[in-house]
C-alpha beads as a LAMMPS data file, in Angstrom:
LAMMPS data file: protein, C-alpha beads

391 atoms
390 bonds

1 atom types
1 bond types

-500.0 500.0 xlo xhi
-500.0 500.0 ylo yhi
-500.0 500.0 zlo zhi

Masses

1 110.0

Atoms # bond

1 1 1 -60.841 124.212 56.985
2 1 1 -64.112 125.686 57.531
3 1 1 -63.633 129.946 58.292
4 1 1 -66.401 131.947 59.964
5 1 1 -67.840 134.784 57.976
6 1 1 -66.279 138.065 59.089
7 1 1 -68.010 140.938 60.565
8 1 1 -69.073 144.116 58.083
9 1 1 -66.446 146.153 56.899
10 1 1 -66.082 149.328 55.691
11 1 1 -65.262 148.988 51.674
12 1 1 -62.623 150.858 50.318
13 1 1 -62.418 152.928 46.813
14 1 1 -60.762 151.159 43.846
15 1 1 -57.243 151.499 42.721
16 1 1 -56.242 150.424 39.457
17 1 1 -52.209 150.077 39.766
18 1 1 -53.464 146.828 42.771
19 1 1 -54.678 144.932 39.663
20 1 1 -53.368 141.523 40.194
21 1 1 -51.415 141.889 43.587
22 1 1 -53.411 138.705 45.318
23 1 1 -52.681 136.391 42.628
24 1 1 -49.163 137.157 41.836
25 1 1 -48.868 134.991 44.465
26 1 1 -49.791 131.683 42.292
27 1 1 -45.530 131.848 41.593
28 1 1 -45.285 130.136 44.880
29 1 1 -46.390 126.964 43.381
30 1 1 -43.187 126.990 41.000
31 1 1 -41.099 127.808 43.751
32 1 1 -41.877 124.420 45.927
33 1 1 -42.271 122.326 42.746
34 1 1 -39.126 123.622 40.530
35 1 1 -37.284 120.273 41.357
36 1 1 -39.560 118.451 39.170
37 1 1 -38.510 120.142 36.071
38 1 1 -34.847 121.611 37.056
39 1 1 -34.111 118.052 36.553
40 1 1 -35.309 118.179 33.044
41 1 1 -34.397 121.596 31.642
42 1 1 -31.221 122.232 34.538
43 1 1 -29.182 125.145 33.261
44 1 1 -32.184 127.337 31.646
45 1 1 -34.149 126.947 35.554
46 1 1 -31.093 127.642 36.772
47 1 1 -30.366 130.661 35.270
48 1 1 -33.841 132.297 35.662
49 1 1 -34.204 131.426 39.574
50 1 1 -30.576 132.914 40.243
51 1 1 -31.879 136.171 39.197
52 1 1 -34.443 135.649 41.769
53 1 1 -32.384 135.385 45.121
54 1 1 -32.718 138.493 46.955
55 1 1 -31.178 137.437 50.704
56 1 1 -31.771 139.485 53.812
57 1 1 -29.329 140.021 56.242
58 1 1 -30.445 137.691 59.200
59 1 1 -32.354 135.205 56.895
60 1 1 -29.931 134.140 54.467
61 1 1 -30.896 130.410 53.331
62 1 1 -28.731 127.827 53.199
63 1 1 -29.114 124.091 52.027
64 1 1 -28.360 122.245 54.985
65 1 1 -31.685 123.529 56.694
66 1 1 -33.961 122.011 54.167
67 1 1 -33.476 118.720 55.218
68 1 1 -36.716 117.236 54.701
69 1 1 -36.720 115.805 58.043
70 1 1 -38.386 119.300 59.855
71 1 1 -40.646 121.605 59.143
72 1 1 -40.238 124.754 57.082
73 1 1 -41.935 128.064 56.937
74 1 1 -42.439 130.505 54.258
75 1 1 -43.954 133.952 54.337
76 1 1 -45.304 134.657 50.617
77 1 1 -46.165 138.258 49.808
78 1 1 -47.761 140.001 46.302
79 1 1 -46.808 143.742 45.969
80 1 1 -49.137 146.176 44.853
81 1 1 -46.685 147.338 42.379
82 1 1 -45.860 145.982 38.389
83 1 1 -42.063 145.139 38.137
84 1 1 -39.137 145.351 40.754
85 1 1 -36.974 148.384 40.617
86 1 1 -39.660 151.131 40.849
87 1 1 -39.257 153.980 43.055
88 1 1 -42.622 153.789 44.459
89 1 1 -41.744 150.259 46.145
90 1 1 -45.449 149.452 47.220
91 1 1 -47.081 147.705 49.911
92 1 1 -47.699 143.699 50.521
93 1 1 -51.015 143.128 49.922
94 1 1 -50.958 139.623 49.930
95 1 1 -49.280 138.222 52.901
96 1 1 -49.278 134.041 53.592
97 1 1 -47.629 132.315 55.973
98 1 1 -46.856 128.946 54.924
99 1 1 -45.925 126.032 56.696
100 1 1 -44.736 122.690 55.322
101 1 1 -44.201 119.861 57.575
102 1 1 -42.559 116.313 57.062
103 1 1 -43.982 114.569 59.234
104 1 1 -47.509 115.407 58.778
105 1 1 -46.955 115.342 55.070
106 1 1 -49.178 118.570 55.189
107 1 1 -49.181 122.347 54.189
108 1 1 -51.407 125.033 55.637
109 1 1 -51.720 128.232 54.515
110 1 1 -52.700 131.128 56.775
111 1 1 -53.357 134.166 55.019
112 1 1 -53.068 137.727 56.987
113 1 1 -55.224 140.540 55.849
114 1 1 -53.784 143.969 54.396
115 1 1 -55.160 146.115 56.905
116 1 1 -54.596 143.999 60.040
117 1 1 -53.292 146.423 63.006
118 1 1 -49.497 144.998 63.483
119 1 1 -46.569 146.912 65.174
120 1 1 -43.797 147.611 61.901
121 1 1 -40.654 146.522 62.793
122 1 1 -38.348 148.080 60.602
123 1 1 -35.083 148.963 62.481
124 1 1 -36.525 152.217 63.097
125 1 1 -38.278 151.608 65.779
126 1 1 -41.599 150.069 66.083
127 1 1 -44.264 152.226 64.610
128 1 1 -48.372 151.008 64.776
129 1 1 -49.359 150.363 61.155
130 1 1 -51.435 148.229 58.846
131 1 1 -49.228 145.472 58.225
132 1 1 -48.641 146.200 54.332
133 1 1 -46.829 148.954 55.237
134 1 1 -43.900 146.356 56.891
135 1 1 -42.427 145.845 53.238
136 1 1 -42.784 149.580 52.275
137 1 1 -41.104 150.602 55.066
138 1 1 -38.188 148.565 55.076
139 1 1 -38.462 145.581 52.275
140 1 1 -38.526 141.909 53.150
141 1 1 -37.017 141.977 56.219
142 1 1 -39.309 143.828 57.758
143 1 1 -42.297 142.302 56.731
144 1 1 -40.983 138.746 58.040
145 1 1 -40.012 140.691 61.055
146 1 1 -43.067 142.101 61.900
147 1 1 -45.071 138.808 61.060
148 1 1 -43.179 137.224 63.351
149 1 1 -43.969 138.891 65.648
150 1 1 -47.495 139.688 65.754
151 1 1 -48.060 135.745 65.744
152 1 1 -44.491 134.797 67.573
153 1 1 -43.675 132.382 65.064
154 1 1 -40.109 131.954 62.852
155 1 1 -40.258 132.704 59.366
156 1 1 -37.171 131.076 57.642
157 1 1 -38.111 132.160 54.029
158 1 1 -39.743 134.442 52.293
159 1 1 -41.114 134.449 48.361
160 1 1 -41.881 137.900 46.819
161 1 1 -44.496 138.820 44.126
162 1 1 -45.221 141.770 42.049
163 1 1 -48.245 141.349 39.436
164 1 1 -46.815 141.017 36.555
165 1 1 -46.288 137.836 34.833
166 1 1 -49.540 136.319 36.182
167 1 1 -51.182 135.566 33.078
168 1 1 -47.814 133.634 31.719
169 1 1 -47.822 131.414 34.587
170 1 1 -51.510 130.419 34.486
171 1 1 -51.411 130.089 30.705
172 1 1 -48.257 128.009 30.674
173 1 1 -49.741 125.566 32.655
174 1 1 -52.828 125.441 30.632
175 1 1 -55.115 127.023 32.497
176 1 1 -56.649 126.364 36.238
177 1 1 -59.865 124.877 36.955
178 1 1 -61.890 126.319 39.690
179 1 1 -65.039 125.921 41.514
180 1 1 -67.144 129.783 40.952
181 1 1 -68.646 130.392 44.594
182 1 1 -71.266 132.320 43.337
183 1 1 -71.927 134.558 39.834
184 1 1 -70.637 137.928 39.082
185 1 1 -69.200 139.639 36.438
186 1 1 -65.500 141.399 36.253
187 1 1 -67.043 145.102 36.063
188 1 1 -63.381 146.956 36.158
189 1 1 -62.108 144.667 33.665
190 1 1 -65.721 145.187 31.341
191 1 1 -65.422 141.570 30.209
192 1 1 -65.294 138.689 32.109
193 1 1 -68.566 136.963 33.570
194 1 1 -68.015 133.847 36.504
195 1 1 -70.816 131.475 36.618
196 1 1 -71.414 129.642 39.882
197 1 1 -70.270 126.173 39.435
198 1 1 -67.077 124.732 38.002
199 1 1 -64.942 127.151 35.378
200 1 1 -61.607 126.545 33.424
201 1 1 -59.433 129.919 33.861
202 1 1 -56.920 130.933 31.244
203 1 1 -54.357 133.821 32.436
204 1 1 -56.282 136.620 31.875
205 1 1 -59.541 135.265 33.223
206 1 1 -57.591 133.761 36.939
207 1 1 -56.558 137.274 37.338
208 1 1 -59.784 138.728 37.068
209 1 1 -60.891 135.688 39.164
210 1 1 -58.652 136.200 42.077
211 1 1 -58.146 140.316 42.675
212 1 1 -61.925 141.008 43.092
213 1 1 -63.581 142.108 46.370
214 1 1 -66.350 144.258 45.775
215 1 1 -68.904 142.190 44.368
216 1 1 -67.797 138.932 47.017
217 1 1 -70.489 139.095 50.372
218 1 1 -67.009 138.482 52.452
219 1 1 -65.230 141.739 51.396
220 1 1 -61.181 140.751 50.987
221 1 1 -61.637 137.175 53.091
222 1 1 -63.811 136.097 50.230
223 1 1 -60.817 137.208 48.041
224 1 1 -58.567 135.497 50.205
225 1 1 -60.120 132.331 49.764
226 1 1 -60.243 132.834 45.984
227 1 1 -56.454 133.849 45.998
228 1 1 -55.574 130.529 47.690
229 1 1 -58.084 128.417 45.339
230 1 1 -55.877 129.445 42.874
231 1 1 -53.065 128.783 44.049
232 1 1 -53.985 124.932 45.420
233 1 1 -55.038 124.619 41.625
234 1 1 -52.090 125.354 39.929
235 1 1 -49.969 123.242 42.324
236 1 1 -52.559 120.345 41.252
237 1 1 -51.848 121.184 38.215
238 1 1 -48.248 121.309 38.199
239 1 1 -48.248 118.189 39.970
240 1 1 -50.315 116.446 37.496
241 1 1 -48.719 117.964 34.127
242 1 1 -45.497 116.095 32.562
243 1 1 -44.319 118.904 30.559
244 1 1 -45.106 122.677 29.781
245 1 1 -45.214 123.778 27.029
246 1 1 -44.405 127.410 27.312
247 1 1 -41.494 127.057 30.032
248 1 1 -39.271 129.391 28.346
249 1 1 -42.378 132.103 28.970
250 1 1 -42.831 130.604 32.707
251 1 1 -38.901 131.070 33.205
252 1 1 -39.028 134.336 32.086
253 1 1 -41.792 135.332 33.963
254 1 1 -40.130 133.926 37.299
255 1 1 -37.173 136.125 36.933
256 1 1 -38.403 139.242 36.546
257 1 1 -41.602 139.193 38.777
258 1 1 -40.434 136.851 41.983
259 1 1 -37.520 137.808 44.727
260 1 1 -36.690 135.460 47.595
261 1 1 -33.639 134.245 49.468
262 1 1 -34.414 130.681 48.675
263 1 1 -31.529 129.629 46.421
264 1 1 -31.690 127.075 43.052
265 1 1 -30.428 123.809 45.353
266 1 1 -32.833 124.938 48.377
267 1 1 -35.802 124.956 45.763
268 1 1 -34.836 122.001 44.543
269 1 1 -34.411 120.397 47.614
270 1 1 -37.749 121.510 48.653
271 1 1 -39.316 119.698 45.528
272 1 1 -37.814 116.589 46.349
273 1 1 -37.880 115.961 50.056
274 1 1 -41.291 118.005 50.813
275 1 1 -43.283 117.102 47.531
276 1 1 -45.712 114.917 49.622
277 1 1 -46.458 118.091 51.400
278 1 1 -47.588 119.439 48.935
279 1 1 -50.629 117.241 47.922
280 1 1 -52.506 117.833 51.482
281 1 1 -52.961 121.597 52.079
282 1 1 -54.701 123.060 54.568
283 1 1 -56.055 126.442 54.498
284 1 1 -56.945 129.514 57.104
285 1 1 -57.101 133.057 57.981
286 1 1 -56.271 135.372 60.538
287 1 1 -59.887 136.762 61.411
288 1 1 -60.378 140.353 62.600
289 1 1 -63.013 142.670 63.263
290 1 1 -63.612 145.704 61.670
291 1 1 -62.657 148.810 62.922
292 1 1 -61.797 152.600 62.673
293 1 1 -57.983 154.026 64.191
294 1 1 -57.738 157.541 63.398
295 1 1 -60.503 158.179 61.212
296 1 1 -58.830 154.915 58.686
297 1 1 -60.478 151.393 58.875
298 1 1 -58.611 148.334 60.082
299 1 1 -58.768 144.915 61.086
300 1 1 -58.085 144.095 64.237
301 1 1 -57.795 140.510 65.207
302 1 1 -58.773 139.620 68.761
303 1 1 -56.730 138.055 71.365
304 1 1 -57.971 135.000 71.090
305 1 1 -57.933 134.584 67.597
306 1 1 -54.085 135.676 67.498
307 1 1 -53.353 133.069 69.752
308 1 1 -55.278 130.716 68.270
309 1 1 -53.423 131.386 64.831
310 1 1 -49.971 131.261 66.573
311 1 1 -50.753 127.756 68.684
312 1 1 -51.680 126.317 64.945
313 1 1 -49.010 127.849 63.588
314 1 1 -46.360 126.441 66.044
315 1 1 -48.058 123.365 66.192
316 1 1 -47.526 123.083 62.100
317 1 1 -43.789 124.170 62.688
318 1 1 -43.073 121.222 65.333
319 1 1 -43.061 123.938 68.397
320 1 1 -44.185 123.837 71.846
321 1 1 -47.767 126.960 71.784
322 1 1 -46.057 129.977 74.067
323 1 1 -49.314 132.742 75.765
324 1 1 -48.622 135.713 73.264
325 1 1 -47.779 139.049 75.113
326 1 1 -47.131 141.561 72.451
327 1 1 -48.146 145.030 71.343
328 1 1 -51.338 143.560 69.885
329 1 1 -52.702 141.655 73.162
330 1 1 -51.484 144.878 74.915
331 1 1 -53.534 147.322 73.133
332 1 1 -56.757 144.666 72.878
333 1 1 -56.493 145.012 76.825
334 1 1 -56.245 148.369 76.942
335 1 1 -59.525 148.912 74.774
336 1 1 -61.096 146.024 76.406
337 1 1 -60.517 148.239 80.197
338 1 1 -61.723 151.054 78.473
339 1 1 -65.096 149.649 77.568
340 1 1 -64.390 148.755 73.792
341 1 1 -67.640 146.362 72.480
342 1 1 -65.704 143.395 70.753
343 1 1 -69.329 142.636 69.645
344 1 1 -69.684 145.459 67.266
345 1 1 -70.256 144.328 63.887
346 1 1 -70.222 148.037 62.582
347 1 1 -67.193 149.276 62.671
348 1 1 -66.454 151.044 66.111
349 1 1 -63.884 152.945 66.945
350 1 1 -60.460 151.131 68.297
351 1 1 -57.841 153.772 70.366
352 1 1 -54.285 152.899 70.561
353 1 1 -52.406 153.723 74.003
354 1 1 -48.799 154.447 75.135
355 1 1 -47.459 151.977 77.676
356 1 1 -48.942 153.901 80.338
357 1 1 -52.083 153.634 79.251
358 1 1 -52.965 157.095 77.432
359 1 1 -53.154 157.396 74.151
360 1 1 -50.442 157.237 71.687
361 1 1 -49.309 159.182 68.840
362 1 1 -48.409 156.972 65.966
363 1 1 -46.783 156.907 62.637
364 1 1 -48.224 156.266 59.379
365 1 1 -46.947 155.617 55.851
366 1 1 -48.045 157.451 52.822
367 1 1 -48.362 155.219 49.537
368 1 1 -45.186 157.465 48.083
369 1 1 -43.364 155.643 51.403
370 1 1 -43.116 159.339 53.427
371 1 1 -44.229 158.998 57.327
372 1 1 -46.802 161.176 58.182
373 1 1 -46.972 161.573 62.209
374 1 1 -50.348 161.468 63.683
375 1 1 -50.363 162.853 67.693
376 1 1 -52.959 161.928 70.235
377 1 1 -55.283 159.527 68.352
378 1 1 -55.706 161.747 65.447
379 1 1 -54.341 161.139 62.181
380 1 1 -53.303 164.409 59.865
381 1 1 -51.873 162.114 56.941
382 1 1 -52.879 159.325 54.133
383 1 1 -52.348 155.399 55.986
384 1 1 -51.738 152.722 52.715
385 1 1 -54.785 150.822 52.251
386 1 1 -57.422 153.269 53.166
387 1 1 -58.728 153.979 49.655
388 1 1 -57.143 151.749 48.088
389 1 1 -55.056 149.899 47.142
390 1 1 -57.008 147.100 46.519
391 1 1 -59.668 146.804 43.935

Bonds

1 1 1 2
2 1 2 3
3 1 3 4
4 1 4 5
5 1 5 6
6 1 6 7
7 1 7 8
8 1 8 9
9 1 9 10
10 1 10 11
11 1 11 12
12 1 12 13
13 1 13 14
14 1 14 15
15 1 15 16
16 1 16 17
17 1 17 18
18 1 18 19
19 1 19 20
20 1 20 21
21 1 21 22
22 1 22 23
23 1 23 24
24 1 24 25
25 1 25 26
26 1 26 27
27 1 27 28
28 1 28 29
29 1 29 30
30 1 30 31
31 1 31 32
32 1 32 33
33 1 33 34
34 1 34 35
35 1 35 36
36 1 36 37
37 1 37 38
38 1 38 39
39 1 39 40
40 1 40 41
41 1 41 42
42 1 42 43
43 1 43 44
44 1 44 45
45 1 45 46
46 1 46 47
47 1 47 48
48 1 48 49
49 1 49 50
50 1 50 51
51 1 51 52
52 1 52 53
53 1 53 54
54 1 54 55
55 1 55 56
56 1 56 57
57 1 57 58
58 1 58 59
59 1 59 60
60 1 60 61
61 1 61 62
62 1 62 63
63 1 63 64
64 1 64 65
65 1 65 66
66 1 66 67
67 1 67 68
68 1 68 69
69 1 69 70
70 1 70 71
71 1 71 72
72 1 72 73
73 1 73 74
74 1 74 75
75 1 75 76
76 1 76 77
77 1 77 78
78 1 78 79
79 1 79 80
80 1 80 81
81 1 81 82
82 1 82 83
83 1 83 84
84 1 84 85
85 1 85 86
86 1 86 87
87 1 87 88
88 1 88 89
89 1 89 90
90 1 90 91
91 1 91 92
92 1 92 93
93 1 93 94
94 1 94 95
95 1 95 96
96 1 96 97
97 1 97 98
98 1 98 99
99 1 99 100
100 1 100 101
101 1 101 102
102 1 102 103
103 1 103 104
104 1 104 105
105 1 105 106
106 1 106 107
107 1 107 108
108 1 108 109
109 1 109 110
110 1 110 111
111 1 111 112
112 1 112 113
113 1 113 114
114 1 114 115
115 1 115 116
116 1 116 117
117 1 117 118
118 1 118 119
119 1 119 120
120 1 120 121
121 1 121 122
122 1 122 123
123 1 123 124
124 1 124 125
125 1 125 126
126 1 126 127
127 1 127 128
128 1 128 129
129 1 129 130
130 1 130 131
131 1 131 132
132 1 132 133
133 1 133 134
134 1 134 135
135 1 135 136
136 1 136 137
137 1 137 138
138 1 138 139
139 1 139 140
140 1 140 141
141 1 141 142
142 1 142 143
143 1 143 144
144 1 144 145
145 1 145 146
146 1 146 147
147 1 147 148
148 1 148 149
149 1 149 150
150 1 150 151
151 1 151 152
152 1 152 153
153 1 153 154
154 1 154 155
155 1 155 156
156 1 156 157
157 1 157 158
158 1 158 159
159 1 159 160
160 1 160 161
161 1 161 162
162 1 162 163
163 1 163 164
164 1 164 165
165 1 165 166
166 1 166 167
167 1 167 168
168 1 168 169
169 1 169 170
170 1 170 171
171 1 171 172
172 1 172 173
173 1 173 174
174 1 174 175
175 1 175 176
176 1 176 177
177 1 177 178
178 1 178 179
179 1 179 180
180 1 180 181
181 1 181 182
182 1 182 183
183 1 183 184
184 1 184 185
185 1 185 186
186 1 186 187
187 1 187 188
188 1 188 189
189 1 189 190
190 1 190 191
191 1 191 192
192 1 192 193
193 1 193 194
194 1 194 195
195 1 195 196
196 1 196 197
197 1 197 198
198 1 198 199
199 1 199 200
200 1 200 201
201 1 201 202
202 1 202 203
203 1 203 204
204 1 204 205
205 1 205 206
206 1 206 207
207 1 207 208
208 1 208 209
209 1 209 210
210 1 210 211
211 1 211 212
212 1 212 213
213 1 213 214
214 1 214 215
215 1 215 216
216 1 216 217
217 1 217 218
218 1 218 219
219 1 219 220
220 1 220 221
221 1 221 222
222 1 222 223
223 1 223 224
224 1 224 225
225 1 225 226
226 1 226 227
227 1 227 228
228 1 228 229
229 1 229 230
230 1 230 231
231 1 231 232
232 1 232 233
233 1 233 234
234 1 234 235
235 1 235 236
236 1 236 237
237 1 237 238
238 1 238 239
239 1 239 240
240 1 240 241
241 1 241 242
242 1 242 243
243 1 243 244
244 1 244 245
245 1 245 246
246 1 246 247
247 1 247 248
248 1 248 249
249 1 249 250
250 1 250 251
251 1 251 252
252 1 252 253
253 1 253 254
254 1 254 255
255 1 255 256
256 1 256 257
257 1 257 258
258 1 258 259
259 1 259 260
260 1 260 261
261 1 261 262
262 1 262 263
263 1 263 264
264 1 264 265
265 1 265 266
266 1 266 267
267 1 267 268
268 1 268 269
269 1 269 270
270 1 270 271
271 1 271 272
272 1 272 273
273 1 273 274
274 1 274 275
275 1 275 276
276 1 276 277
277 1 277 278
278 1 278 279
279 1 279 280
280 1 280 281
281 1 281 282
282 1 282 283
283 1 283 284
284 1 284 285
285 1 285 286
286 1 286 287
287 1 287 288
288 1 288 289
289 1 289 290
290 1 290 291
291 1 291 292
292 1 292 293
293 1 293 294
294 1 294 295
295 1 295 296
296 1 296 297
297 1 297 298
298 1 298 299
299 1 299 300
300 1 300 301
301 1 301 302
302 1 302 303
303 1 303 304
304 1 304 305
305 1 305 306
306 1 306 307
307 1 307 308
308 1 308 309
309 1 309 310
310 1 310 311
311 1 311 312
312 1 312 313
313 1 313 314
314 1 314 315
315 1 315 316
316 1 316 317
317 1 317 318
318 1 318 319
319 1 319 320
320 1 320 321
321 1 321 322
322 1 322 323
323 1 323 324
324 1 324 325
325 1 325 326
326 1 326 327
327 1 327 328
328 1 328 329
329 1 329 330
330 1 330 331
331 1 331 332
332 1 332 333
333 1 333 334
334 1 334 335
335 1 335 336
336 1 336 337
337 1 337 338
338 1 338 339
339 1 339 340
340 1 340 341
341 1 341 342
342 1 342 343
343 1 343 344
344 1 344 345
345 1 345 346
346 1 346 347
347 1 347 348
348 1 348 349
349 1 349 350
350 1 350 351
351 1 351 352
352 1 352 353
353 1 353 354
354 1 354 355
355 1 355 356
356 1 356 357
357 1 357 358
358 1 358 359
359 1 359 360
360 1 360 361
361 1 361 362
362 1 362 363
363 1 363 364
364 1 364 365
365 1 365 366
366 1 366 367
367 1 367 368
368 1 368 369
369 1 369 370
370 1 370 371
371 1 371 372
372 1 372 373
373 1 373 374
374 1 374 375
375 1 375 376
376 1 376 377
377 1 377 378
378 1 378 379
379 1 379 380
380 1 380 381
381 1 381 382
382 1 382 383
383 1 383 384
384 1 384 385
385 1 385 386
386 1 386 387
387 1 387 388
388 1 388 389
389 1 389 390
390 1 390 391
């Protein structure tokens, strides 16, 4: 799928603890393919995805809904953060909704930027936020929540990253191939160069690959596209390889760095009645225009575009397309009354409003996971995202 370039951006200051948050979400690939080697090696995948399943308490999966007959959908998120169990919990920098349908035989991906404006829904009521702040806020459930709906969609799974283990994945598959958009050189990492043209990627290289934005023309959608390059790739590559030769290093790797509430027998099934799926994958993402909210920069996707990402969405997921009415579409027509310039490549300023029309006071999120309470428009506190993370 062809994507428009975005508008200009502000860019954000480097933070070196978001190494490796976009591509952490390659272990999706192992997820929807397990089947073909749980067959082989049973007990030892077994074991290691067990360790995995993380329910939530209105999503827990069960077998009988992966029939292979409907369609599926699967919100994948990287955290920011290196290992589960840390106090700082993080924020979801890498946030895909994926879709697999039977009868299609297709997969899209639709990837939702960091800073996109979203209303949190975290059981504490319904605070305005950059939508990596769902997961920090109130873990998984949240951030399907909240996804669902800013694009009124179901999510029925979800798949959570942190960075580690990257490297071990990639390198137990032997490596990705990937086609270099353009060349640039890795100049946090001090050694890495990308030529343009084909490259084959071992670990350490497809993480350097996928986590930077600075030097890419497109900002973080340029990332996005590498993030799902790499992905696609080590599905092909799954698909196409017999055996690996470092599974015990892939297992271990999948244990401690992935949480989901997709059971063993619902990954399995998943390999075996949506493999076709697997081999046609469409990707997309949710565009938005660049903007300032209290002094912090967001993205803020238009109306149209929001229902143009739900319609395909539904579509994918075998659902009739519904008009979207929720706090986004509210607050575009709010600024849109008040004389906001949609056309504004630069950055203008984007006000958020009560109900009645004045404006709000909102909450934000510190990285440490405090709330900070901003009154009127202005913010007094630190919003995730603005300053990183996110080299």
């Amino acid at each position: 799928m062809k994507e428009e370039t975005p508008r200009r951006t502000r860019k954000h200051k480097s933070s070196r603890r978001s190494i490796g948050h976009y591509v952490a979400m390659i272990l999706l690939t192992l997820v929807v393919l397990v089947a073909g080697y749980a067959v082989r090696i049973y007990s030892q995948t077994k074991t290691a995805v067990d360790k995995t399943y993380d329910p939530v308490s209105a999503k827990a999966a069960t077998t009988s809904d992966i029939t292979g007959k409907k369609p599926i959908s699967i919100l994948l998120m990287g955290t920011d953060t290196g290992e589960f169990g840390r106090e700082y919990k993080g924020n979801t920098d890498t946030m895909i909704v994926v879709t697999i349908n039977p009868k299609t035989k297709k997969t899209t991906m639709t990837s939702i930027p960091r800073d996109t404006l979203a209303q949190i829904v975290d059981g504490n009521g319904a605070a305005a936020q950059k939508i990596n702040a769902a997961y920090n806020a109130n873990g998984n459930e949240a951030a399907m929540k909240t996804v669902e709906k800013l694009l009124n969609i179901p999510i029925n799974y979800y798949v959570t990253v942190n960075m580690a283990g990257l490297e071990k994945i990639v390198n137990a598959v032997g490596g990705i191939d990937v086609n270099v958009a353009f060349t640039w050189s890795d100049s946090y990492a001090g050694k890495y160069t990308f030529t343009k043209g084909p490259m084959h990627l071992n670990g350490a290289q497809a993480l350097a690959y996928a986590r930077m934005r600075h030097s890419d023309p497109q900002g973080d959608y340029g990332r996005q596209k590498r993030q799902r390059e790499v992905i696609t790739q080590i599905v092909k590559k799954l698909l196409s390889t017999k055996s690996l030769g470092n599974y015990s290093t892939l297992m271990d790797s999948l244990s401690s760095s992935m949480r989901t509430n997709l059971k063993f027998d619902d990954m399995v099934a998943i390999g075996e009645k949506y493999a076709a799926c697997i081999k046609n994958v469409s990707q997309a993402t949710l565009q938005g225009l660049g903007v300032y909210i209290n002094d912090a920069s967001y993205q803020v996707p238009t109306t149209k575009e929001l229902q143009k990402v739900s319609d395909n969405i539904r579509t994918q997921l075998g659902l009739e397309k519904t008009t979207l009415d929720n706090y986004n579409t509210k607050q575009n027509a709010y600024n849109t009354a008040n004389g906001f310039n949609w056309n504004d490549g630069y950055n203008p300023v984007y006000t958020l409003y009560s109900s009645d029309g004045t404006a709000a006071a909102t909450s934000t999120y510190n990285d440490d996971g405090t709330t900070v309470t901003t009154t009127g428009g202005n913010t007094t506190g630190t919003t995730p995202g603005v300053g990183g993370p996110g080299y």
